[in-house]
mmCIF file as Biopython writes it, N, C-alpha, C and O atoms, coordinates in Angstrom:
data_model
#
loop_
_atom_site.group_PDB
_atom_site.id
_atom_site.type_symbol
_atom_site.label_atom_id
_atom_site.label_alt_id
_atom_site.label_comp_id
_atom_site.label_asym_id
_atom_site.label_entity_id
_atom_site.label_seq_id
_atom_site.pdbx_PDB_ins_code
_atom_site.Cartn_x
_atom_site.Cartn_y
_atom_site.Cartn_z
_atom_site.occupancy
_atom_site.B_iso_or_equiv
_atom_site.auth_seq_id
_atom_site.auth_asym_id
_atom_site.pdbx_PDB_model_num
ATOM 1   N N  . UNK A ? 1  ? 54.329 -35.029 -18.804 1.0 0.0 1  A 1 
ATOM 2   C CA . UNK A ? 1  ? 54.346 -35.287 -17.372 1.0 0.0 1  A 1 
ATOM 3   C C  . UNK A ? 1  ? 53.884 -34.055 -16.603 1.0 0.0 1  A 1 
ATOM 4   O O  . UNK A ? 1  ? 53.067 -33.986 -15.685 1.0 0.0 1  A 1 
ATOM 5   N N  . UNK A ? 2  ? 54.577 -33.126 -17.175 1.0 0.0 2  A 1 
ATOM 6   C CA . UNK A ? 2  ? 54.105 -31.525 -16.377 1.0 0.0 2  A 1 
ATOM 7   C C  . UNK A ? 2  ? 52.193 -31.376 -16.368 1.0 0.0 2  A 1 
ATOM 8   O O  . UNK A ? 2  ? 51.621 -30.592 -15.610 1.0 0.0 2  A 1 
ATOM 9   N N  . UNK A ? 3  ? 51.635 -32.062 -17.111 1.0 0.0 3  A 1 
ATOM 10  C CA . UNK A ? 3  ? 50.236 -31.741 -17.261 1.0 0.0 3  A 1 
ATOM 11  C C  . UNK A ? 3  ? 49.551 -33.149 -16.653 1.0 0.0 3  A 1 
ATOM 12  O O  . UNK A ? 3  ? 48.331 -33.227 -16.792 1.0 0.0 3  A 1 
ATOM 13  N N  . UNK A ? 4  ? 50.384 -34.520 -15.842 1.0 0.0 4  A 1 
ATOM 14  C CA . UNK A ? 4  ? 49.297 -35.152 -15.019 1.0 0.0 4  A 1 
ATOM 15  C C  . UNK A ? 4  ? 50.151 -33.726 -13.334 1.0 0.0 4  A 1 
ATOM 16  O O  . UNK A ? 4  ? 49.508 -33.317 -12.367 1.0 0.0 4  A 1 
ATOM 17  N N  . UNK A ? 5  ? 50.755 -33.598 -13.468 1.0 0.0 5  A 1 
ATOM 18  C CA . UNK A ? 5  ? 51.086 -32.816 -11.756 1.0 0.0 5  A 1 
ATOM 19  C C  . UNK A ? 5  ? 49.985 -32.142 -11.530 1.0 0.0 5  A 1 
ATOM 20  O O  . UNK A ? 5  ? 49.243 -32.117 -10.547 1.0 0.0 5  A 1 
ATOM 21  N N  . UNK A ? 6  ? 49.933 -31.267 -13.153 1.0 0.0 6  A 1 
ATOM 22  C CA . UNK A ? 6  ? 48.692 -30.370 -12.425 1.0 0.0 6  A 1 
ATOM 23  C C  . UNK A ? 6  ? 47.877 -30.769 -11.828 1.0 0.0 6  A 1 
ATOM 24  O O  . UNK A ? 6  ? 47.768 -30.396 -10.660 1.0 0.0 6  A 1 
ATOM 25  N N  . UNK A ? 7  ? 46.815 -31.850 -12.478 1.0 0.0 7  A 1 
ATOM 26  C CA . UNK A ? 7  ? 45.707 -32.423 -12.658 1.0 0.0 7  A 1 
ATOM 27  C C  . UNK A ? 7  ? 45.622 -33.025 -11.065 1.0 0.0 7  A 1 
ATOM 28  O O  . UNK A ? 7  ? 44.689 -32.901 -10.271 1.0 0.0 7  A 1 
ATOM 29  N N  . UNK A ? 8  ? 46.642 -33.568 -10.919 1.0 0.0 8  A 1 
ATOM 30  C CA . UNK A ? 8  ? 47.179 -33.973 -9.358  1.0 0.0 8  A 1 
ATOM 31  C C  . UNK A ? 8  ? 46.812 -32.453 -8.447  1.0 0.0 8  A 1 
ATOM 32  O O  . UNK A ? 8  ? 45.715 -32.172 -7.966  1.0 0.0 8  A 1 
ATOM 33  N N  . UNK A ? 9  ? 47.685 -31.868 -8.404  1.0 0.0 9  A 1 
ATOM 34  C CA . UNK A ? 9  ? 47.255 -30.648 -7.462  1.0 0.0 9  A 1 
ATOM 35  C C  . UNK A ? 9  ? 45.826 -30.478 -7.404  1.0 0.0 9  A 1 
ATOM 36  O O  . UNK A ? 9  ? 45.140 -30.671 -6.401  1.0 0.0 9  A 1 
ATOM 37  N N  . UNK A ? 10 ? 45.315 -30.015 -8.811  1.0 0.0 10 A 1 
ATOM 38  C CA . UNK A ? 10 ? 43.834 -29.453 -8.651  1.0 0.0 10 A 1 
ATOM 39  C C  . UNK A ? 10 ? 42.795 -30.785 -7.775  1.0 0.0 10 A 1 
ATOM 40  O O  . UNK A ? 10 ? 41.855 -30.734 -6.981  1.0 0.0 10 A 1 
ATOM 41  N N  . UNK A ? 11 ? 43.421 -31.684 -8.304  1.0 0.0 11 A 1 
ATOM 42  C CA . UNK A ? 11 ? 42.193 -32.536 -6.978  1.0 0.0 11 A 1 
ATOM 43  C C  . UNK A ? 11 ? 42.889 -32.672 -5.855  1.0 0.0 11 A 1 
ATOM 44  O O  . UNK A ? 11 ? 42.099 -32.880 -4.934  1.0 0.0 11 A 1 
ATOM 45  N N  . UNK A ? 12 ? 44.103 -32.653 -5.454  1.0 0.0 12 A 1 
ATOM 46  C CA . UNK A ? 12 ? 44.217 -32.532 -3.937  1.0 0.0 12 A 1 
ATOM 47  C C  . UNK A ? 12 ? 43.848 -30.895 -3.141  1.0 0.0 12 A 1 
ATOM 48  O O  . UNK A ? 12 ? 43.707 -30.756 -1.926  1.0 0.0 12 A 1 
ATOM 49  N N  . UNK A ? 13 ? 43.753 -29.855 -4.095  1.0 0.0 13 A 1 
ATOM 50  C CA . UNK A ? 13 ? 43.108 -28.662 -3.402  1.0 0.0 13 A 1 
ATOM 51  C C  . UNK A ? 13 ? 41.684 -28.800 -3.423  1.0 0.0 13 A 1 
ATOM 52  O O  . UNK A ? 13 ? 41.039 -28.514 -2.414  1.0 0.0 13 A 1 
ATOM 53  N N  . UNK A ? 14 ? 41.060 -29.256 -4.591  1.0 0.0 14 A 1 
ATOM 54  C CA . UNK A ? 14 ? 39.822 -29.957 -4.194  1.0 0.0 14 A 1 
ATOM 55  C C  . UNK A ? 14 ? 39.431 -30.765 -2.880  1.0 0.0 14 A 1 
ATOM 56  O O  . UNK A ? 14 ? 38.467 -30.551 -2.145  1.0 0.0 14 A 1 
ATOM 57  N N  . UNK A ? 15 ? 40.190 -31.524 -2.786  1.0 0.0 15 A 1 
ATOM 58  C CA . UNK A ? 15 ? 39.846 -32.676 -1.489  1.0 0.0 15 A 1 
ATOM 59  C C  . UNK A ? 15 ? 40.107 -31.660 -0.282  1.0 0.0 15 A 1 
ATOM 60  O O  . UNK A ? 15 ? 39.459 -31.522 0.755   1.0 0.0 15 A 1 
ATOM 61  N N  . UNK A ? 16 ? 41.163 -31.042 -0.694  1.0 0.0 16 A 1 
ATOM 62  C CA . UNK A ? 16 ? 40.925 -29.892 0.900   1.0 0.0 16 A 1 
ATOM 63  C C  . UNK A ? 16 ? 40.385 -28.788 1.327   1.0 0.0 16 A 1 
ATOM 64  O O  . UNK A ? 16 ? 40.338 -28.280 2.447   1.0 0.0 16 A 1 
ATOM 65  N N  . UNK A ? 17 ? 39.760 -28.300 -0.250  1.0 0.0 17 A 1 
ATOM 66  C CA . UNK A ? 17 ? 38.226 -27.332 -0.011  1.0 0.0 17 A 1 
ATOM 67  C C  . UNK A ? 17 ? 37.050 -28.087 0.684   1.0 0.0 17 A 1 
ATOM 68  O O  . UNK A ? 17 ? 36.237 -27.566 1.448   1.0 0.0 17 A 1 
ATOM 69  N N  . UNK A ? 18 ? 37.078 -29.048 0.404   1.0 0.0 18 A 1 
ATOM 70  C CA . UNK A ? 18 ? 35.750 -29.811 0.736   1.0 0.0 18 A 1 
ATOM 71  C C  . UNK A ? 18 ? 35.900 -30.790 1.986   1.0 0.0 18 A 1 
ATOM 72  O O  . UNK A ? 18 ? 34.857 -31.213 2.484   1.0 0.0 18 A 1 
ATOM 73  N N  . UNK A ? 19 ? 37.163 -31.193 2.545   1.0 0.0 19 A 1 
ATOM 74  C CA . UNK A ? 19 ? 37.396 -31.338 4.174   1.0 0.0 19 A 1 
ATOM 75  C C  . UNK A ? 19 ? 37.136 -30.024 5.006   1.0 0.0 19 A 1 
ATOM 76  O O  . UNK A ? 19 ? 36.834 -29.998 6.199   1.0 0.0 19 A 1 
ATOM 77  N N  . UNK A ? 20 ? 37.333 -28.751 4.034   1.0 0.0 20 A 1 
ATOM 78  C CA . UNK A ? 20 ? 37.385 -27.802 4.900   1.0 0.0 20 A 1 
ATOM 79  C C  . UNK A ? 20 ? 35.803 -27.277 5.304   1.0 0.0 20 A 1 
ATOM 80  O O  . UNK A ? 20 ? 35.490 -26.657 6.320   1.0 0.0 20 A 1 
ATOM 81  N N  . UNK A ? 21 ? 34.996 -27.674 4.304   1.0 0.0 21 A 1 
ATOM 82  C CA . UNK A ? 21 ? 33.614 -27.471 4.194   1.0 0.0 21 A 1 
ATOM 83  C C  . UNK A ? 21 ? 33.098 -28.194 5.179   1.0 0.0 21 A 1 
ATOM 84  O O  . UNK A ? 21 ? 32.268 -27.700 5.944   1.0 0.0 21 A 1 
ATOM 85  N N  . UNK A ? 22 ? 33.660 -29.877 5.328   1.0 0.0 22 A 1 
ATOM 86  C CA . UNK A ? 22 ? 32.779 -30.616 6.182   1.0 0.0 22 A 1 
ATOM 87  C C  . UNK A ? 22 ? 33.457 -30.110 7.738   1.0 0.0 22 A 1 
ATOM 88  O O  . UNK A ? 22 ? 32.751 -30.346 8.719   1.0 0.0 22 A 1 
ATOM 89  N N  . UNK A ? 23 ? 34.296 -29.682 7.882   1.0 0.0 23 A 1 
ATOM 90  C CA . UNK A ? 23 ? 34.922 -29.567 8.995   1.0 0.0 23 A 1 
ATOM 91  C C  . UNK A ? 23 ? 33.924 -28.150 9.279   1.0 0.0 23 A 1 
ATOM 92  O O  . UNK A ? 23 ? 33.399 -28.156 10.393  1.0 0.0 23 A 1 
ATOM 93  N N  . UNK A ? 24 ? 33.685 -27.243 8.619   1.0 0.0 24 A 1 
ATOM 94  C CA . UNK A ? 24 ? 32.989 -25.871 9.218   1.0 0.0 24 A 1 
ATOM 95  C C  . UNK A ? 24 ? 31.470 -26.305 9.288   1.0 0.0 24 A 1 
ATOM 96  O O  . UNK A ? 24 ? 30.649 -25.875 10.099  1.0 0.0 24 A 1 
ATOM 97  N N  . UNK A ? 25 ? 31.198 -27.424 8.085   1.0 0.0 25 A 1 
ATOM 98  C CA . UNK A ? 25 ? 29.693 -28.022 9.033   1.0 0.0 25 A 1 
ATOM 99  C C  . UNK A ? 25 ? 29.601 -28.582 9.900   1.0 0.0 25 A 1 
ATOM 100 O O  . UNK A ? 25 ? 28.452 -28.625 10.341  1.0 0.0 25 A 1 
ATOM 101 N N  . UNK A ? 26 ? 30.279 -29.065 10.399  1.0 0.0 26 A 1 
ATOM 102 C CA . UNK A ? 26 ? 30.617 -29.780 11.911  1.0 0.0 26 A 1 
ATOM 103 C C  . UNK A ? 26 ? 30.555 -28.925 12.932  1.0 0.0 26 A 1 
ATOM 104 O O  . UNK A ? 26 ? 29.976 -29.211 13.980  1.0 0.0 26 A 1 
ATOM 105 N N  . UNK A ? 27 ? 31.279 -27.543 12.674  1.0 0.0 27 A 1 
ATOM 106 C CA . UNK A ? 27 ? 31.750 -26.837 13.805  1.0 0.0 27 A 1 
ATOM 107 C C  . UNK A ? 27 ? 29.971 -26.042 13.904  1.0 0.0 27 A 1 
ATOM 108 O O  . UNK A ? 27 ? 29.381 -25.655 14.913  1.0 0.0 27 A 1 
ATOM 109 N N  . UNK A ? 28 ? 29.590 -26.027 12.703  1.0 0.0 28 A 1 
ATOM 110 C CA . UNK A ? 28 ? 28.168 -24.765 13.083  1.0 0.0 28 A 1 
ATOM 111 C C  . UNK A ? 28 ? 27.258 -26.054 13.419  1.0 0.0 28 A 1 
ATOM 112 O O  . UNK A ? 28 ? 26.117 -25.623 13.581  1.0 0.0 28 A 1 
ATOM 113 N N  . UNK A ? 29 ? 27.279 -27.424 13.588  1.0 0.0 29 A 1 
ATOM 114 C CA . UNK A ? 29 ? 26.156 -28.307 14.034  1.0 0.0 29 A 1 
ATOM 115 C C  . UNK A ? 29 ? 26.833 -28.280 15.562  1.0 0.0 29 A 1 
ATOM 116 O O  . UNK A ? 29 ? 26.038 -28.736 16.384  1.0 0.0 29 A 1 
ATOM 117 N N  . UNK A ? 30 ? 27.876 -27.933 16.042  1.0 0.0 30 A 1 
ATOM 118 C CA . UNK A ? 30 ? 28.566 -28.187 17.788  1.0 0.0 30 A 1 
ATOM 119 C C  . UNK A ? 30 ? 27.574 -27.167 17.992  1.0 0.0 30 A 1 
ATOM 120 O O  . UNK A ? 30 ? 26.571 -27.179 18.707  1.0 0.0 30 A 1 
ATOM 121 N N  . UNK A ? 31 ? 28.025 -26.309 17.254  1.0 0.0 31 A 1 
ATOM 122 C CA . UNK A ? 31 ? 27.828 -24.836 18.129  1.0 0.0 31 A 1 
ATOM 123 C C  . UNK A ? 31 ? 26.569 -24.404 18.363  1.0 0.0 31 A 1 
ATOM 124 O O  . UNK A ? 31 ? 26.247 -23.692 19.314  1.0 0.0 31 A 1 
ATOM 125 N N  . UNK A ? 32 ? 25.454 -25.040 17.061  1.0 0.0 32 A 1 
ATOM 126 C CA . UNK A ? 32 ? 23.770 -24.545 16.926  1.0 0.0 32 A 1 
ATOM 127 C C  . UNK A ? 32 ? 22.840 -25.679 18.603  1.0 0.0 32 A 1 
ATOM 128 O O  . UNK A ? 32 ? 21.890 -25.528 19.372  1.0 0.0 32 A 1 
ATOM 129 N N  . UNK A ? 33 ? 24.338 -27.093 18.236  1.0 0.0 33 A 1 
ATOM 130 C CA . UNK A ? 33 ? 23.652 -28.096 19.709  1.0 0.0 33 A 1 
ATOM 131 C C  . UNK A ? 33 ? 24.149 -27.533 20.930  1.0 0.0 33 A 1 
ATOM 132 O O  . UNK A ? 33 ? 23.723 -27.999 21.986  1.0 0.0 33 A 1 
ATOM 133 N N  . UNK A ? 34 ? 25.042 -26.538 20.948  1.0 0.0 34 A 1 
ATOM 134 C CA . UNK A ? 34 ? 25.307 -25.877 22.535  1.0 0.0 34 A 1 
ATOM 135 C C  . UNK A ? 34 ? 24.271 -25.044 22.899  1.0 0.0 34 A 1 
ATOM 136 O O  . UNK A ? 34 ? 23.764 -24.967 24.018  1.0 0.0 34 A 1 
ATOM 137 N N  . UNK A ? 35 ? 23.891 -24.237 21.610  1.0 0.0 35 A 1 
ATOM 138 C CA . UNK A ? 35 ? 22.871 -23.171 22.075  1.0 0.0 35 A 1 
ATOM 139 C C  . UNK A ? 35 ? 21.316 -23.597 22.298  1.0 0.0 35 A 1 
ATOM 140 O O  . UNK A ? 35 ? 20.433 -22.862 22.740  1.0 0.0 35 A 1 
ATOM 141 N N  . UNK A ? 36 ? 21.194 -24.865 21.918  1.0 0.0 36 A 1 
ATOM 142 C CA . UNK A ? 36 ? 19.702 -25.384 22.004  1.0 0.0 36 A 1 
ATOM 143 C C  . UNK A ? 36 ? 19.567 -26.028 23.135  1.0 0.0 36 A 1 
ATOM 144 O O  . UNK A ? 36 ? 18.460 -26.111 23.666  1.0 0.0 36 A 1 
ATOM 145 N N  . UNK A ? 37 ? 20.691 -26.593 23.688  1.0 0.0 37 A 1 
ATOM 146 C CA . UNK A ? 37 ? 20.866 -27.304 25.078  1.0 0.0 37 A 1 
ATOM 147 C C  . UNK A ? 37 ? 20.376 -26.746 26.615  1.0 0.0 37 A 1 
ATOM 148 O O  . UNK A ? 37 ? 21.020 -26.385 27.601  1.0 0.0 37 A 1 
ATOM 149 N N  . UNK A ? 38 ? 18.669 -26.874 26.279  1.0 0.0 38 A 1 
ATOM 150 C CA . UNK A ? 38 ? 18.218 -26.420 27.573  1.0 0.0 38 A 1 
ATOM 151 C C  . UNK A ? 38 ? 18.415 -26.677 29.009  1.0 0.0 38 A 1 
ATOM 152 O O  . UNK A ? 38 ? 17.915 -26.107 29.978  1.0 0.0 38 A 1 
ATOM 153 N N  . UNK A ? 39 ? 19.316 -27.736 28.935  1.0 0.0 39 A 1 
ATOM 154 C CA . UNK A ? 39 ? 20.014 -28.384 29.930  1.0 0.0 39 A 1 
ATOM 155 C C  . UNK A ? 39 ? 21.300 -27.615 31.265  1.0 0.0 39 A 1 
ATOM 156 O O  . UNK A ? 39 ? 21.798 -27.892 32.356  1.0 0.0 39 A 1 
ATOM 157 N N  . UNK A ? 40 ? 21.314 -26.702 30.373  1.0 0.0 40 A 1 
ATOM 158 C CA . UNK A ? 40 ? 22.357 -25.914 31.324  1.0 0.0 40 A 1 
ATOM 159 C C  . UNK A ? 40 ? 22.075 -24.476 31.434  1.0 0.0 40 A 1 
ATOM 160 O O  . UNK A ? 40 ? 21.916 -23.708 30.485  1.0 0.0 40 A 1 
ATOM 161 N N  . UNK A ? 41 ? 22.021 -24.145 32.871  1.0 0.0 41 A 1 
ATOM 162 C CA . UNK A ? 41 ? 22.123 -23.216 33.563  1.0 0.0 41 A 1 
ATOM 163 C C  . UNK A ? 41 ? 23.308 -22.020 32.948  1.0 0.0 41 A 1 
ATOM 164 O O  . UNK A ? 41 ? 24.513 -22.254 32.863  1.0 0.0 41 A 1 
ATOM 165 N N  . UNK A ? 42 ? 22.703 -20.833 32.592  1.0 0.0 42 A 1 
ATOM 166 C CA . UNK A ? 42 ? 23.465 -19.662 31.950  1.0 0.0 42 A 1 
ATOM 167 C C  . UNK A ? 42 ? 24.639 -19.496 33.222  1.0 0.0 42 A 1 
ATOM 168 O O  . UNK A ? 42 ? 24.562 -19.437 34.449  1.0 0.0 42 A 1 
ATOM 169 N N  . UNK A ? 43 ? 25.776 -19.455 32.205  1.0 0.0 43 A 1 
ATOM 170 C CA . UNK A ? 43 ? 27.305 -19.464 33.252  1.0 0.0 43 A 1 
ATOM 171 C C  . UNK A ? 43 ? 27.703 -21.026 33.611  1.0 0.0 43 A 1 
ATOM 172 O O  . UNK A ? 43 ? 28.741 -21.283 34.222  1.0 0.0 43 A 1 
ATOM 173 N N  . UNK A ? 44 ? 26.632 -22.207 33.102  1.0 0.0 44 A 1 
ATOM 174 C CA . UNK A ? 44 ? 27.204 -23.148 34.042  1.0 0.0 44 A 1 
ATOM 175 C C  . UNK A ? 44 ? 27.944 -24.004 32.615  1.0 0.0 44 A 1 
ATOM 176 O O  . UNK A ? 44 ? 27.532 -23.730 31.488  1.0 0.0 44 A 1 
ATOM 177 N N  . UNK A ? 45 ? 29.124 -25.109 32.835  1.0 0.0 45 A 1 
ATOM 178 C CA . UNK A ? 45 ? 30.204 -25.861 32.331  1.0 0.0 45 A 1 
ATOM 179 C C  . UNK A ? 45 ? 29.094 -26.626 31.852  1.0 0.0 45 A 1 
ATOM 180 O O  . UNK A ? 45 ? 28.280 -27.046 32.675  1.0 0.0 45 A 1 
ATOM 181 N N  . UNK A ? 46 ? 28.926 -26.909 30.405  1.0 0.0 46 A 1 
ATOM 182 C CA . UNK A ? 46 ? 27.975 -28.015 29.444  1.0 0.0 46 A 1 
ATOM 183 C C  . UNK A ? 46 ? 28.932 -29.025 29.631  1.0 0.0 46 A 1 
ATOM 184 O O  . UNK A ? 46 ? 28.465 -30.044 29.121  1.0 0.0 46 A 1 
ATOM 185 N N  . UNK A ? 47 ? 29.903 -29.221 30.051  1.0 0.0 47 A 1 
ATOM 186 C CA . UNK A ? 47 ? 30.860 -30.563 30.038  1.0 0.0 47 A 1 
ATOM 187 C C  . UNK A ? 47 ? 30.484 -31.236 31.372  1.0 0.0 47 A 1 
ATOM 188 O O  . UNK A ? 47 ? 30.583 -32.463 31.376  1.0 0.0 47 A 1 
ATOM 189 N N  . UNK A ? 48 ? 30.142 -30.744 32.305  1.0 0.0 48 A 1 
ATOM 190 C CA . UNK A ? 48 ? 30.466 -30.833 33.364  1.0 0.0 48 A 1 
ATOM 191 C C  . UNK A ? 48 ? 28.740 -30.700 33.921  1.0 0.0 48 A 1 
ATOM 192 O O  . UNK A ? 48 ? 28.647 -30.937 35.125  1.0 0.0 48 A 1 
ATOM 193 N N  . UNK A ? 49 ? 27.809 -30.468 33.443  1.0 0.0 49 A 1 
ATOM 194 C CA . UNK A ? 49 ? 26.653 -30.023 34.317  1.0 0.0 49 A 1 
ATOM 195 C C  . UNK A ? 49 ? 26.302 -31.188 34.435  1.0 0.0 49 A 1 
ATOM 196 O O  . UNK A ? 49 ? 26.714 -32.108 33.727  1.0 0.0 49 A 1 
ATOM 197 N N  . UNK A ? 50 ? 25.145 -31.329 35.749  1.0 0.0 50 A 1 
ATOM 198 C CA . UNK A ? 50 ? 24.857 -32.570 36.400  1.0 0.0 50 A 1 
ATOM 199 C C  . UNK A ? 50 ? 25.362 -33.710 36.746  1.0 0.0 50 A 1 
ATOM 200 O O  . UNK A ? 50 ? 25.031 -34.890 36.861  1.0 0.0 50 A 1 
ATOM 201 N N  . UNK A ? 51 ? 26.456 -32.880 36.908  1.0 0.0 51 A 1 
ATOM 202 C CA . UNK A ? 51 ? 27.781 -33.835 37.767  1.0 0.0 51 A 1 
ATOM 203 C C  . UNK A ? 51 ? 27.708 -33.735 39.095  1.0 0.0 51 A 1 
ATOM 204 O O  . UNK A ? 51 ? 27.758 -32.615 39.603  1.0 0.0 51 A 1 
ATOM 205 N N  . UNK A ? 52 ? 27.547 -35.150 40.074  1.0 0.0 52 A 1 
ATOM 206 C CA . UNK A ? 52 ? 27.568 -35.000 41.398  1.0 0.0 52 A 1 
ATOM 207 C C  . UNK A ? 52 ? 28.530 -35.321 41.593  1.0 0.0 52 A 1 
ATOM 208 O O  . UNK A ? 52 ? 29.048 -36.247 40.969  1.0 0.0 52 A 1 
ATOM 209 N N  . UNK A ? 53 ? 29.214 -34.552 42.696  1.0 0.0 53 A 1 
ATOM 210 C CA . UNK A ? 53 ? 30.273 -34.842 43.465  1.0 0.0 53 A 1 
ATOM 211 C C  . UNK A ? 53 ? 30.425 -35.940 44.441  1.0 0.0 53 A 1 
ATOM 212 O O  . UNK A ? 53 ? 29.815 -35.777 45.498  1.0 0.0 53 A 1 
ATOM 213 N N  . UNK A ? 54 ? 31.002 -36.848 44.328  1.0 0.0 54 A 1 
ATOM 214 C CA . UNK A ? 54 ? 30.666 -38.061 46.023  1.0 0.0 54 A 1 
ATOM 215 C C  . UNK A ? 54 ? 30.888 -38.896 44.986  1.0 0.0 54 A 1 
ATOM 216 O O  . UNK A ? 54 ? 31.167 -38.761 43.794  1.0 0.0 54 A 1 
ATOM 217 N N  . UNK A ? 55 ? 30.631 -40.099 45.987  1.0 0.0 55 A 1 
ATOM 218 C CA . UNK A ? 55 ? 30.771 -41.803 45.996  1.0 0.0 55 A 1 
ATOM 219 C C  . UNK A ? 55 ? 30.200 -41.802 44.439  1.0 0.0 55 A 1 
ATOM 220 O O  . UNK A ? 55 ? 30.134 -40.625 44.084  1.0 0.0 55 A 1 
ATOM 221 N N  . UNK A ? 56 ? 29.843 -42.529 43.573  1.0 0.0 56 A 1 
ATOM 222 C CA . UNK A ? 56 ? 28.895 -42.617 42.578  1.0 0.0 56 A 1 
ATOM 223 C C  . UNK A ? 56 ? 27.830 -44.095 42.678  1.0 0.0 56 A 1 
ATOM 224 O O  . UNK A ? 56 ? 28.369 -45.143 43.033  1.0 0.0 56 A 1 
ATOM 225 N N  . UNK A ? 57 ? 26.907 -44.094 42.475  1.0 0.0 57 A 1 
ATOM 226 C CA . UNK A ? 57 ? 25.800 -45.177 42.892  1.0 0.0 57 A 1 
ATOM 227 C C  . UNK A ? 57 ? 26.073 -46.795 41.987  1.0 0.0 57 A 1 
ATOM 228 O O  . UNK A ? 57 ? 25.766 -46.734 40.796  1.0 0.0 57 A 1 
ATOM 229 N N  . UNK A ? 58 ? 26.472 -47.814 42.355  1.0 0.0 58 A 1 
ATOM 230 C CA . UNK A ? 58 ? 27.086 -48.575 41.690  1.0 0.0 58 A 1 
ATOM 231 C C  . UNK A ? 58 ? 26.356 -48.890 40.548  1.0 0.0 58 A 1 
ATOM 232 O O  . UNK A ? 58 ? 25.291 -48.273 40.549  1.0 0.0 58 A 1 
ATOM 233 N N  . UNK A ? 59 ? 26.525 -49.709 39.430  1.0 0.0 59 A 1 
ATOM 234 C CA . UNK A ? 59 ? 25.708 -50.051 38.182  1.0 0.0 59 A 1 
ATOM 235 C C  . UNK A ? 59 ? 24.910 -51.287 37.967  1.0 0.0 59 A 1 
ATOM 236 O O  . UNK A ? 59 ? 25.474 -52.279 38.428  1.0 0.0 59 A 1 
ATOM 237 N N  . UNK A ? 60 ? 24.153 -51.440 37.595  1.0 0.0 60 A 1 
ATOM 238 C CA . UNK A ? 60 ? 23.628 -52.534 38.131  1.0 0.0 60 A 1 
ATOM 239 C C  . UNK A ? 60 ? 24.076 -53.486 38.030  1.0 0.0 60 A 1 
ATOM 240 O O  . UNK A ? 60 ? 25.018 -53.451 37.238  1.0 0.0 60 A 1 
ATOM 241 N N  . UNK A ? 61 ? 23.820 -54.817 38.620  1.0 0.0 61 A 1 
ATOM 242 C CA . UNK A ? 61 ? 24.448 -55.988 38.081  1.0 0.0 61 A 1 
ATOM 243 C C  . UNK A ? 61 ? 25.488 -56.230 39.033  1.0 0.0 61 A 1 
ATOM 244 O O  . UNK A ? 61 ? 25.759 -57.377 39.389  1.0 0.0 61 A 1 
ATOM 245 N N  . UNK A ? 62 ? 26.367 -54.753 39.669  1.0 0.0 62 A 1 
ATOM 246 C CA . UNK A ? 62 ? 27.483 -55.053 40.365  1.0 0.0 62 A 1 
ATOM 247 C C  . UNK A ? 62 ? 26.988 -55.301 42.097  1.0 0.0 62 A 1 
ATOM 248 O O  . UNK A ? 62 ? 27.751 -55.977 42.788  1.0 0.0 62 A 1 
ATOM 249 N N  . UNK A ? 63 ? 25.645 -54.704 42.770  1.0 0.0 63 A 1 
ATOM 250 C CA . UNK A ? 63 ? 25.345 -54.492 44.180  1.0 0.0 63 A 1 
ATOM 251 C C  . UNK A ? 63 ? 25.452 -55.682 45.170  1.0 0.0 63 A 1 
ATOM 252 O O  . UNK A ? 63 ? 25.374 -56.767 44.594  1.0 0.0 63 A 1 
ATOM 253 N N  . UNK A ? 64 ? 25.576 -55.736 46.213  1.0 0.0 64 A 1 
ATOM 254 C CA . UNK A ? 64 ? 25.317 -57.080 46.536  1.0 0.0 64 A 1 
ATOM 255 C C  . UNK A ? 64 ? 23.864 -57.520 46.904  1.0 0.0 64 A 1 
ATOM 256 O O  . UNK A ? 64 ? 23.628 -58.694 47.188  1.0 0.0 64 A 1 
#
């Protein structure tokens, strides 16, 4: 019995080397699409840019 536990551990540290892998490729594909994002003004909020303030213009379908 002592030798399936192991066998157990070594693939659940497996499965969490390799969540940990996809999780740090994730984070360097956020981070390489923030910096390519010619879209925003140096200093300005990427969450938030080309956001108007006011009423918002209705969608279609809804106008009278």
């Amino acid at each position: 019995m002592a030798g399936n536990t192991t066998f157990k551990k070594r693939q659940k540290e497996a499965q969490r080397i390799a969540r940990q892998q996809e999780k740090e490729l994730k984070r360097q594909q956020r981070r390489s699409e923030v910096r390519e994002s010619p879209d925003v003004a140096p200093g300005e909020d990427p969450d938030i840019a080309g956001i108007v303030p006011g009423p918002q213009p209705l969608p279609e379908g809804f106008e009278d």
